[in-house]
C-alpha positions in Angstrom: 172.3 73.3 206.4 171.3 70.0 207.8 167.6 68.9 208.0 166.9 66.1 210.7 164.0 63.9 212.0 163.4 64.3 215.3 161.9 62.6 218.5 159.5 65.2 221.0 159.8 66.5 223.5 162.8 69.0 222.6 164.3 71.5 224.8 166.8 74.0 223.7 168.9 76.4 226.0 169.3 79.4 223.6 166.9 82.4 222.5 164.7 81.8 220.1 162.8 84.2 217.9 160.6 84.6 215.4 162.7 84.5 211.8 159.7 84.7 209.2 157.0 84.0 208.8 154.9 83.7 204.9 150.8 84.2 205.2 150.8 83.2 201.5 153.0 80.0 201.9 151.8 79.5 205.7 155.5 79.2 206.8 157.0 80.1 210.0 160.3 79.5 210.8 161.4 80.0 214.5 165.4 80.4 215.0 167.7 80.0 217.6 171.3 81.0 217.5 174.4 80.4 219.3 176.1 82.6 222.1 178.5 83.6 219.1 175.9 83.5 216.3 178.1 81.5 214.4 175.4 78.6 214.6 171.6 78.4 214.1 168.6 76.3 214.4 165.6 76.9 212.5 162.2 74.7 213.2 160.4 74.9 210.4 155.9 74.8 210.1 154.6 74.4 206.9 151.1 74.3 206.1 150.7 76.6 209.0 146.5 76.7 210.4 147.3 78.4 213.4 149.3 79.8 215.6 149.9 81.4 219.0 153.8 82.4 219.4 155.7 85.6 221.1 158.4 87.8 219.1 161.0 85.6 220.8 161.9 83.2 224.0 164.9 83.0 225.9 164.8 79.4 226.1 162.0 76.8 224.1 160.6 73.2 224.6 158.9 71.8 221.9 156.5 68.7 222.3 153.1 67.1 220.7 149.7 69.1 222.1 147.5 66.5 223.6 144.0 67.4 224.3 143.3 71.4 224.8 140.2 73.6 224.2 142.8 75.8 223.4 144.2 74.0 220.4 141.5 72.0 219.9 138.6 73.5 216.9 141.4 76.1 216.2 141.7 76.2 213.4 138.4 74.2 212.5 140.0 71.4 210.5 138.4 69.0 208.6 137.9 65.1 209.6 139.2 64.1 206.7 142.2 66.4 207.2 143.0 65.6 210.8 145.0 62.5 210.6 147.4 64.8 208.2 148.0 67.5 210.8 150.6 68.2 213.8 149.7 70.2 216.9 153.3 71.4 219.2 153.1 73.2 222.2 155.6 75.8 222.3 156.9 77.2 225.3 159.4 78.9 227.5 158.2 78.2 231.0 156.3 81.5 231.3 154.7 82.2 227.5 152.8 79.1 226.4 151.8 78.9 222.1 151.3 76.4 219.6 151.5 75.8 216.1 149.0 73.7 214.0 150.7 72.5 211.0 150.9 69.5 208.3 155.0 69.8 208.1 157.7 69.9 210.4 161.5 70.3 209.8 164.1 70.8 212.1 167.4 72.4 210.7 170.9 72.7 211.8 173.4 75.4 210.4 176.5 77.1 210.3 176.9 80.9 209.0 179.6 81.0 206.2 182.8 82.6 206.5 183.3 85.0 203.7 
C-alpha cells in the first residue's frame, strides 16, 4: 500500500463507499475500488470532529470547505485548535458531505494474489 501527499481538488471516476469507520479512534476511511476490484483507494480522516457522508457514491470529488454555515461551528472547535484542523467537501454531484478532521492520508493499493 502506497500512502501519497496530495494537491485538492481530487476527482475520482469509480464508486466509493464507506469502508470503516472507529468512533473510539475517530477514523473513517472511504474506499474506492477498480472495475475488477483488483485495485483500491482508501482516503483516510483521522482525528475525525464531524462528519456528513452517504453509505457510498458512484463517483467523488474531494476539495478544501471554504466558508459554510454548514461546516462552520460543527463541530464547535476550539481557537486554539483551528489552525490544526482540515475541512473537505465531499461529493458526488447529487449528495454533498464533509469531513472535519486534523489528518488526511490518501492510499493506493493492490489486493494480493494468494
Amino acid at each position: 500500500m502506497k500512502a501519497s501527499r496530495v494537491a485538492l481538488p481530487l476527482r475520482f471516476d469509480r464508486r466509493f463507499q464507506l469502508w470503516s469507520y472507529r468512533h473510539s479512534h475517530s477514523y473513517l476511511v472511504l474506499r474506492g475500488w477498480s472495475d475488477d476490484y483488483q485495485e483500491y483507494t482508501d482516503l483516510e480522516f483521522g482525528g475525525v470532529l464531524g462528519m456528513k457522508t452517504v453509505s457510498s457514491y458512484p463517483v467523488l470529488s474531494l476539495t478544501e470547505a471554504g466558508p459554510d454555515e454548514e461546516i462552520d461551528g460543527y463541530p464547535e472547535i476550539p481557537e486554539r485548535h483551528a489552525d490544526k484542523v482540515m475541512k473537505f467537501r465531499i461529493s458526488d454531484g447529487t449528495h454533498d458531505g464533509f469531513v472535519v478532521c486534523r489528518t488526511f492520508v490518501l492510499r493506493h493499493g493492490m489486493v494480493a494474489e494468494e
